[in-house]
C-alpha positions, 0 to 999 in steps of 0.5 A, a space after each residue: 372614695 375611701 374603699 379603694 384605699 383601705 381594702 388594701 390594709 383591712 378586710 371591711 365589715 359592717 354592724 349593721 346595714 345603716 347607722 341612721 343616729 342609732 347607738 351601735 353596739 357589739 355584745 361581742 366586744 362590748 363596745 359602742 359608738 354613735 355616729 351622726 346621721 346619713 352612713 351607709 353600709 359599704 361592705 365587710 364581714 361583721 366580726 373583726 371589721 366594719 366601715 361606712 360611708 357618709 353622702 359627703 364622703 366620710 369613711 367610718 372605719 372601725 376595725 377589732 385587734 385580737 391578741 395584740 400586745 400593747 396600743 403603742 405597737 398597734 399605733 405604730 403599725 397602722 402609721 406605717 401602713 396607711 403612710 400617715 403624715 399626721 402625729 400620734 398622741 398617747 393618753 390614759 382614758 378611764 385607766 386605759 392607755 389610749 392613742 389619738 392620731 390626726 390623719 394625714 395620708 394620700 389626699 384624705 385627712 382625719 382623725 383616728 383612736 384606738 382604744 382596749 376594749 373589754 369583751 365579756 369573754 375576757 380576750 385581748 382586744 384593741 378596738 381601731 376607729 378612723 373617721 377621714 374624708 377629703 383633705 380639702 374639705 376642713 368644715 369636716 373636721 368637728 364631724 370625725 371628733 364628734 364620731 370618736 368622742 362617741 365611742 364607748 369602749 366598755 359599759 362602764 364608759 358609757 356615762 364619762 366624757 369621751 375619748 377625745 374631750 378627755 384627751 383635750 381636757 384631761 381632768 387633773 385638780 379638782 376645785 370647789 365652786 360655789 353652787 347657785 341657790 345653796 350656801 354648799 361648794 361643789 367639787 368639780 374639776 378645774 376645766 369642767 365648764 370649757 370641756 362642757 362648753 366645747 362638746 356643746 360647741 362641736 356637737 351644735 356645729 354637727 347637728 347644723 349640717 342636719 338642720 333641713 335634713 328629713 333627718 334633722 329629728 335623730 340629729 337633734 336626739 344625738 345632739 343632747 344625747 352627746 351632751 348627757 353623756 359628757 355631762 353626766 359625771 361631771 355633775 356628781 358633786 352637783 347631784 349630790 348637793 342638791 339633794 342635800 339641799 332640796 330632797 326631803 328623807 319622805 321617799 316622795 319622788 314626785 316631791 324631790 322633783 318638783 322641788 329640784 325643777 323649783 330650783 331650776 326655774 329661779 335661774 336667770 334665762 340666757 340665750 346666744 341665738 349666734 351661738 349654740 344657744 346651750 349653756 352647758 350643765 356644769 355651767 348653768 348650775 354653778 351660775 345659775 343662768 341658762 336657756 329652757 333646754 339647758 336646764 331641762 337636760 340639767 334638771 333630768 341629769 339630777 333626777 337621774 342621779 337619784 334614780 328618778 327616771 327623766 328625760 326631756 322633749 324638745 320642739 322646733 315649731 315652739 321653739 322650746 325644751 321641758 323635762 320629763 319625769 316618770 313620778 305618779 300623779 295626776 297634770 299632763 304626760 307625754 309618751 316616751 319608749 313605753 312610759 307616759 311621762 309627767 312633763 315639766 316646765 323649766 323656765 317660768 314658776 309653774 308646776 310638774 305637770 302643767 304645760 301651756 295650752 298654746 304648746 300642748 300639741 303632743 305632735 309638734 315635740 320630739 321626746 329625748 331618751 337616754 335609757 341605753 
């Protein structure tokens, strides 16, 4: 579908010969993105430009400006080339001026940003990415988001809130809220929790549409992937009481993360099964309520803070979510990339290490990384 269309304006290259939920990456530009699942390699010369198509039809066009003089221009010659209907928005992302367009051109809709990159050889360089299918289909719409707001443009971006989450919820005044458990307030800013929350929404509605996919696994790896990334600064006030409050100054990693997941486990279990049945991080640690993944991911996010190295594993047959730490000492680990993790159990009072005979099949649970 999208082909025809734009091989007329762009010469059409690809990173790779398929996406299938791994971060792609360009040492080159130094930029990258992680799309959902199911795109396919459709053609170009994997240098300057790059596009893919999804089984319902997406197009994934992701195109490299070298020696260009501001996004604005840019912006305005790619609205005048594909004839789009839709508005363009401009917006500081991480310091850099940014444009969002919503796509409306021929019979397709989307969405479109572009964004400065900064490759390590120090060239000028605008990095286009449209996401866009047919302009009938609106259940759509969360997928093309969810793919700009994974775009990383630079290294140092890669642990912010996206593109569009950022540009959505921009983050202006910071406010100070009491954090459950202590007697500290946290500095978070003042639309943290809705931004969290609704990065949790959109990437749950993504990750249905894999739900009886032989892809569903990725799929459920990208969904938290989205969700660390976009929390992950915005618990820094967060890490930072907390280990002021619970770390003890003995250099014992083991102890700092049990202590933390002590903390977790006095939270009060909530769950929507209507909803995405995830309350979001910033949430669940000011309140003090959630879900077992909820605060699984939550516990990984602070230990990461501190430079433990965490992670969580999640399984559809238990219907249950625990962390993942990488700390010396004897209990029950699970293998995850090259490490053999201590498992933690997030809900009920119970020790790192110790996970429940009747949920100790390794098989049945899928480990979530995110080393990158």
């Amino acid at each position: 579908m999208s082909k025809h269309v734009l091989c007329t304006l762009f010469i059409i290259v690809a990173l790779s010969s398929g996406l299938n939920a791994e971060i792609l990456g360009s040492g080159q530009w130094g930029f990258q993105i992680d799309p959902p699942e199911e795109f396919e390699f459709v053609g170009g010369d994997q240098i300057k430009s790059f596009e893919f198509e999804s089984p319902d039809g997406i197009g994934l066009t992701l195109m490299i400006y070298t020696n260009v003089q501001t996004v604005d221009a840019t912006a305005a010659d790619i609205q005048r080339r594909l004839n789009n209907q839709g508005q363009s928005s401009f917006f500081n992302y991480q310091g850099k001026r940014t444009a969002i367009f919503n796509l409306r051109f021929q019979n397709f809709s989307g969405w479109g940003l572009c964004v400065p990159l900064d490759p390590p050889d120090g060239t000028t360089a605008l990095l286009l990415v449209l996401a866009y299918g047919d302009a009938r289909r609106t259940d759509l719409e969360p997928v093309y988001l969810s793919i700009l707001d994974s775009v990383v443009p630079t290294p140092a971006d890669r642990l912010a809130p996206g593109p569009v989450t950022a540009w959505n919820y921009p983050q202006t005044r910071r406010v100070s809220k009491p954090l459950f458990g202590t007697k500290w307030g946290a500095l978070v800013y003042d639309n943290d929790e809705r931004a969290a929350q609704a990065v949790v929404d959109r990437e749950h509605a993504v990750m249905l549409r894999y739900l009886d996919s032989p892809e569903w696994q990725r799929a459920w790896t990208r969904f938290y992937r989205m969700i660390y990334r976009d929390s992950f600064e915005r618990l820094s006030s967060i890490a930072f009481i907390v280990e002021r409050t619970f770390y003890q100054p003995d250099g014992n990693s083991r102890g700092a993360a049990e202590r933390v997941l002590n903390w977790v486990q006095t939270f009060r279990y909530e769950r929507d099964p209507q909803g995405s049945d995830f309350v979001n991080v910033v949430t669940a640690a000011l309140e003090g309520r959630g879900d077992c993944d909820s605060r699984a991911l939550l516990w990984a996010i602070i230990l990461e803070h501190q430079g433990i190295p965490a992670a969580i594993m999640v399984s559809r047959s238990y219907s249950h979510a625990m962390g993942l730490v990488d700390v010396p000492g004897e209990g029950a680990r699970f293998p995850l990339n090259d490490k053999h993790m201590l498992v933690a159990e997030p809900i009920s009072q119970t020790a790192i290490g110790r996970i429940d005979r009747a949920m100790s099949d390794q098989k049945a649970w899928l480990g979530i990384s995110f080393e990158n």
